[in-house]
C-alpha positions in Angstrom: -10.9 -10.0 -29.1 -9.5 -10.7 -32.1 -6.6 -13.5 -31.5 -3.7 -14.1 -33.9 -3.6 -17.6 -35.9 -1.5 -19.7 -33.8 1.2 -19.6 -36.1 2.2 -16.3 -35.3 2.3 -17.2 -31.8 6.4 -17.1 -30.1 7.0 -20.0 -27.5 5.8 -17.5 -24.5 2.6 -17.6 -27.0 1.8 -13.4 -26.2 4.4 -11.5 -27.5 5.2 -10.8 -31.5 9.6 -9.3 -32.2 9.9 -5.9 -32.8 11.7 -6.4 -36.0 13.1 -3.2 -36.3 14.4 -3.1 -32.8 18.2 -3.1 -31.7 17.4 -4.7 -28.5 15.7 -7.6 -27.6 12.3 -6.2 -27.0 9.0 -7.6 -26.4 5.4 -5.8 -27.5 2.1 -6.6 -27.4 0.1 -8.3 -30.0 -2.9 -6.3 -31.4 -5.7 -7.3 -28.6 -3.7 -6.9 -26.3 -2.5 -3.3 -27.3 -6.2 -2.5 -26.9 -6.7 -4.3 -23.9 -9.3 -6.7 -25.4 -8.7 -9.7 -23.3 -11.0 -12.2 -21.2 -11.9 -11.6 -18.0 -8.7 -12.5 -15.6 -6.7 -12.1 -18.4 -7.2 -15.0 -20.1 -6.5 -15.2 -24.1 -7.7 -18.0 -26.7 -4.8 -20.3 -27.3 -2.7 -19.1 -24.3 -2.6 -21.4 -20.9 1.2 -20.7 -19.1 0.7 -17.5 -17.6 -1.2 -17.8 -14.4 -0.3 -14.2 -12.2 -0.5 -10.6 -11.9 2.2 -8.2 -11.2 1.4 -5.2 -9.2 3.9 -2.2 -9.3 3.3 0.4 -6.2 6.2 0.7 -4.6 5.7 3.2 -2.1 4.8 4.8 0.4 3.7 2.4 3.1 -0.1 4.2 3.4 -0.6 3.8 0.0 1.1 0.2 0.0 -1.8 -0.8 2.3 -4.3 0.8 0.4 -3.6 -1.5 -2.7 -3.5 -4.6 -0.5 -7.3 -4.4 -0.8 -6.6 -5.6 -4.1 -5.6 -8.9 -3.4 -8.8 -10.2 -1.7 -10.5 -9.0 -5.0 -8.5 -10.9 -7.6 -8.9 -13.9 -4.9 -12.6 -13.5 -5.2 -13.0 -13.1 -9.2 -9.7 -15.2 -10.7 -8.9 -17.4 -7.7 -6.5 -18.7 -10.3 -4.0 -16.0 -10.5 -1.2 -15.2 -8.5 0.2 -12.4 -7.1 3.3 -10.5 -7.2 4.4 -7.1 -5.8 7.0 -5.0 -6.7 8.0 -2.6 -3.3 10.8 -0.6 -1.8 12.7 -3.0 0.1 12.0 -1.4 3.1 8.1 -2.4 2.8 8.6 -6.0 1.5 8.3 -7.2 4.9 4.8 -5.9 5.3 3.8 -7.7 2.3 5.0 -10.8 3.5 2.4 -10.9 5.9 -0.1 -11.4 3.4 0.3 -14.5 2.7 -1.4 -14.7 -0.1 1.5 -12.8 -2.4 3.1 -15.2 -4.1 6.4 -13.5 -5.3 7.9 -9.7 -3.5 10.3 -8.4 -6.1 12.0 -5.6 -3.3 13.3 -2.5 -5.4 16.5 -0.3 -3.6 15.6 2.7 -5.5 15.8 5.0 -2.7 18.7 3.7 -1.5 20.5 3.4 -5.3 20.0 6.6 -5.8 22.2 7.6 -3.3 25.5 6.0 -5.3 23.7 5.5 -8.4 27.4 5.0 -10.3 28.4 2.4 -7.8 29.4 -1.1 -8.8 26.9 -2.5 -6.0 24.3 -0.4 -7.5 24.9 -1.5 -11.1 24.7 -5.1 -9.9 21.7 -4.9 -7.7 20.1 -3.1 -10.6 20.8 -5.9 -12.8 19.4 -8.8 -10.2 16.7 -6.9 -9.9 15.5 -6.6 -13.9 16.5 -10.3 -14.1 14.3 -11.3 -10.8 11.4 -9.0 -12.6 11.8 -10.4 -16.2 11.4 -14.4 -14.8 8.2 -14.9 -16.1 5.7 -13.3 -18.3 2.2 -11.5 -16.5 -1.5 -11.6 -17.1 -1.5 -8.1 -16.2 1.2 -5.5 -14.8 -0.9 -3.3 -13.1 1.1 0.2 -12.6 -0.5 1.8 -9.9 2.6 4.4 -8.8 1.3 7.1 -10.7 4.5 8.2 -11.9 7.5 7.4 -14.2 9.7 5.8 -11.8 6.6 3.1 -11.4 5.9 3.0 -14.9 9.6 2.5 -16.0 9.7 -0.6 -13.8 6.3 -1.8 -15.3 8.0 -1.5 -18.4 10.8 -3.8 -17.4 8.7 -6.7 -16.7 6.8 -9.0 -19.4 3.3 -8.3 -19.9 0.4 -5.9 -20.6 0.8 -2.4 -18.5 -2.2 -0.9 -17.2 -2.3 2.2 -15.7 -4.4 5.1 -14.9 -5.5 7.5 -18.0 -4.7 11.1 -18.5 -7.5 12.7 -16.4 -6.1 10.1 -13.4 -2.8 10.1 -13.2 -0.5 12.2 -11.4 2.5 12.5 -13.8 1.5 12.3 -17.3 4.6 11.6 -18.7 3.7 8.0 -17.2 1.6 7.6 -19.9 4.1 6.7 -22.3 5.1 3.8 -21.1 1.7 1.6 -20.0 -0.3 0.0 -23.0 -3.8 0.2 -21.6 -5.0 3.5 -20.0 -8.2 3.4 -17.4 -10.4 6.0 -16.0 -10.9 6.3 -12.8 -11.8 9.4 -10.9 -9.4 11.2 -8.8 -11.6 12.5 -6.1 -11.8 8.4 -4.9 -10.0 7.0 -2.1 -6.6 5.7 -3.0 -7.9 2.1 -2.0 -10.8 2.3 -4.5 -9.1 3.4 -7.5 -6.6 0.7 -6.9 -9.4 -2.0 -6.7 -10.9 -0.4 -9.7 -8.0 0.0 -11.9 -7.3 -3.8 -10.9 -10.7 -4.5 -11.9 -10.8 -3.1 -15.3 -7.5 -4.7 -16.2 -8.5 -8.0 -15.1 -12.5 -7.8 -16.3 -14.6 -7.7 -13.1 -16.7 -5.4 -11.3 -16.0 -4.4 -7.4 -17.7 -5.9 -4.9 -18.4 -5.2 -0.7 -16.5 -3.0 1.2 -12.5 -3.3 1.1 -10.4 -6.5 2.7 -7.2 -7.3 3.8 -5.8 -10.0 5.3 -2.4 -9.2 7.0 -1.2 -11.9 9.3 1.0 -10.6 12.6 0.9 -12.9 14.5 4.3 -14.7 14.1 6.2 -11.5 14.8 7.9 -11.4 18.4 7.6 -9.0 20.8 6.7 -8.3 24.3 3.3 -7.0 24.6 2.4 -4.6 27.9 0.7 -6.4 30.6 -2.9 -4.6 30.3 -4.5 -2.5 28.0 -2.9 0.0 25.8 -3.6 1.9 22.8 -0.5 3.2 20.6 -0.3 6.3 19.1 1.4 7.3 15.6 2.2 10.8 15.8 5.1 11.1 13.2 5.1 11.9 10.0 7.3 12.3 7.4 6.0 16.2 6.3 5.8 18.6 9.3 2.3 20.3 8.2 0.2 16.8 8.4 2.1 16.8 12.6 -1.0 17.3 15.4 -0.1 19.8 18.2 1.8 17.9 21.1 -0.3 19.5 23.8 -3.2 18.2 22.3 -1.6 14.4 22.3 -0.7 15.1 26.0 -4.6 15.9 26.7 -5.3 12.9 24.8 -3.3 10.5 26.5 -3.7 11.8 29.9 -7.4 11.3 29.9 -6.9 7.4 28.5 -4.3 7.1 31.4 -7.4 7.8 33.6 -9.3 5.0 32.1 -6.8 2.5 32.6 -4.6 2.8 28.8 -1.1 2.6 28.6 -0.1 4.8 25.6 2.7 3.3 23.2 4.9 6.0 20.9 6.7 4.5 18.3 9.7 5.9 17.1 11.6 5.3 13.6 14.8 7.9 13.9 15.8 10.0 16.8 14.0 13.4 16.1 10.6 11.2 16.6 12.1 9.7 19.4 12.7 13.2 21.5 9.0 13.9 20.1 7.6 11.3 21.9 9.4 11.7 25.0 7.9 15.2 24.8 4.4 13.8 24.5 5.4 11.6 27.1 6.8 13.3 29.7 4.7 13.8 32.9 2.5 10.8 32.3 3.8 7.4 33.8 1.6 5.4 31.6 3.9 6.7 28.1 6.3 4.4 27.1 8.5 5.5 24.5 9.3 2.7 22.5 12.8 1.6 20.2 12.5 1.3 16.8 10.4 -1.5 15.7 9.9 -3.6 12.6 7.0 -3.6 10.6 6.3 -6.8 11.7 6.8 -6.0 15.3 4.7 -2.8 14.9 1.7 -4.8 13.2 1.6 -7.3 15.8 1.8 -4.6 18.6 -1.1 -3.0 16.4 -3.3 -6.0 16.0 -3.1 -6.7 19.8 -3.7 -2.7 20.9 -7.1 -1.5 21.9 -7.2 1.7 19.9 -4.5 2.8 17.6 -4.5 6.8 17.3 -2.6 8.5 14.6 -1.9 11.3 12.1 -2.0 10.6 8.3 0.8 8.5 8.2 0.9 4.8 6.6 0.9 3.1 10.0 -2.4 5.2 10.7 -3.9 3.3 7.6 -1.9 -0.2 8.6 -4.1 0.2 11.9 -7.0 0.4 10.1 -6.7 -2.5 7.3 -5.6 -4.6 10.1 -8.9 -4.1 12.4 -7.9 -2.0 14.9 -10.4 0.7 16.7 -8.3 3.6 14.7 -9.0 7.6 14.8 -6.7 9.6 12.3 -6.2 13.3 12.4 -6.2 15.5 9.4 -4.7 18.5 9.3 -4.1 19.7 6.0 -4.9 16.5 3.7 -8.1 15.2 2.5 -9.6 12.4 4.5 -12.1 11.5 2.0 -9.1 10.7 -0.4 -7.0 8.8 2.2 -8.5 9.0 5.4 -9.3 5.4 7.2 -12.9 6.3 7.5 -13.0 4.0 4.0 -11.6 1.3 5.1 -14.4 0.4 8.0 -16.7 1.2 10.7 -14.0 0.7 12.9 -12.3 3.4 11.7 -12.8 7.1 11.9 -11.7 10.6 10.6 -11.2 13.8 12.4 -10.2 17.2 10.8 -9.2 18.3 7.1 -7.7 20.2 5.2 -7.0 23.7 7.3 -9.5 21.8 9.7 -7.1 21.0 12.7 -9.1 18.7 15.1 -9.1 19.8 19.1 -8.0 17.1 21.8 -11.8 17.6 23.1 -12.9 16.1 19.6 -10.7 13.1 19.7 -11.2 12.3 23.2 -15.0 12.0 23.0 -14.3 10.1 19.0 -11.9 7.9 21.0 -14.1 6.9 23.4 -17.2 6.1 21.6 -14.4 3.5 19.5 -13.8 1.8 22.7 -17.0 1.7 23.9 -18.3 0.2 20.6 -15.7 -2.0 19.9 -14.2 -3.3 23.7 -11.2 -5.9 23.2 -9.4 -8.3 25.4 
């Protein structure tokens, strides 16, 4: 890297005035422009900045997927923080990691609903102020799209993202610094650890870890075993017959399972009563927190689902977990990746029958039992 005398250096000691510019903004010096740094970051004659900012948003699945980043950049620059920007709605999932520093929860969802309102305007601004605090190692923009890359470009520090042949919106392009490479056809999970990796200077290492923490969440827990089954989603294609969840459940009924259906809005809710009906060992659960529905995860004996993010939050958090694929790719984002505890049924136009899961769903409990 080729570092500028100290002299030129401003008080943050990375960032050079763009002299021409009206506004107040910041740019990159030349190595960093070229994404010639040190490994974790680090730059001759700078010492204050000491974290990483990851911007992914949303959705929840692929908020989980990224988490396996964390136990990466613990392993190779134990030094550096780490903060995540995320839709408020997922900030409290990140909180049970407890080893994210900073949560920086973006309303854009919401916002956009009354994006002229004074509220709006306001939150906006407290937002861009909470962002611009302090100055990154690395932004890594991970969204794939403008609406991540234009917050990356609000916060202070080098923007990496994914190059032209990775990314999903091109356009994105514009606004990160550094561009990586990393193959499409990945798992979401490993392109996240990679991309984190090539920003930050070290190589991937063992299989993928998390480290979510449910345990202080309260709720009631059923008195014997259960396993809890995510059949919503938010795109009607990826939904699994219900007759084939009612042939599911009914046969773990015989062994002795409770089945818990979560619900988040009321057209779920009638869907699970549908599932449910008949069976006395269904309970249709109230809506739940993501805290609530982690800790009633973590404590389940099997967690069945279709590809949905609390499918994947099953999965990073240990549970026996079988997803069903219906018309996405599992090798991209099925849970398969993210353990041997884990498995995949079905595909893309490959819808999987209730005789396949039932015989999948017992070999999980058999192999993994749990009190």
């Amino acid at each position: 890297m080729v570092c500028p005398p100290p002299s030129t250096l401003t008080a943050r000691g990375v960032y050079e005035r763009r002299r021409a510019a009206p506004r107040r903004e910041l740019r990159p010096l030349r190595g960093q422009r070229s994404g010639r740094i040190g490994k974790c970051g680090r730059q001759r004659g700078v010492h204050h900045m000491s974290a990483v900012l990851v911007v992914r948003p949303s959705s929840l699945g692929d908020v989980v997927h990224a988490l396996a980043l964390v136990s990466d950049v613990e392993q190779h620059c134990p030094e550096l923080a780490v903060d995540w920007v995320a839709e408020e709605a997922y900030a409290p999932l990140l909180r049970l990691d407890p080893r994210i520093r900073r949560i920086v929860p973006l309303a854009l969802r919401r916002w956009r609903q009354q994006p002229l309102a004074r509220a709006t305007r306001r939150e906006f601004a407290a937002f861009r102020t909470d962002l611009r605090r302090e100055a990154y190692v690395a932004i890594l923009d991970l969204q794939e799209q403008i609406k991540g890359a234009v917050v990356a470009r609000m916060a202070r520090g080098l923007r990496h993202g994914f190059d032209r042949a990775s990314i999903r919106e091109p356009a994105a392009l514009l606004l990160d610094n550094v561009h990586h490479r990393v193959p499409r056809e990945l798992h979401f999970l490993d392109r996240c650890r990679r991309l984190a990796g090539a920003a930050l200077g070290y190589d991937i290492q063992g299989p993928p870890r998390w480290h979510i923490d449910a345990s202080a969440a309260t709720v009631a827990l059923p008195a014997g075993p259960y396993v809890i089954a995510f059949h919503a989603t938010s795109r009607a294609e990826k939904l699994w017959p219900e007759e084939r969840w009612r042939h599911l459940l009914a046969h773990l009924a015989s062994a002795g399972f409770a089945a818990l259906l979560p619900s988040g809005n009321e057209e779920e809710a009638a869907r699970s009563r549908r599932i449910a009906q008949g069976s006395e060992q269904s309970v249709v659960l109230p809506a739940q927190t993501l805290p609530e529905l982690a800790s009633l995860i973590q404590h389940a004996q099997l967690a069945l689902g279709v590809d949905t993010g609390l499918t994947h939050l099953a999965a990073a958090l240990g549970t026996p977990t079988v997803s069903f694929f219906t018309v996405t790719d599992p090798a991209r984002a099925g849970v398969r990746r993210m353990g041997s505890h884990a498995r995949d049924l079905g595909g893309k136009g490959d819808v999987p029958t209730s005789a396949n899961a039932i015989d999948i769903a017992s070999e999980l409990v058999r192999l993994s039992p749990r009190r």
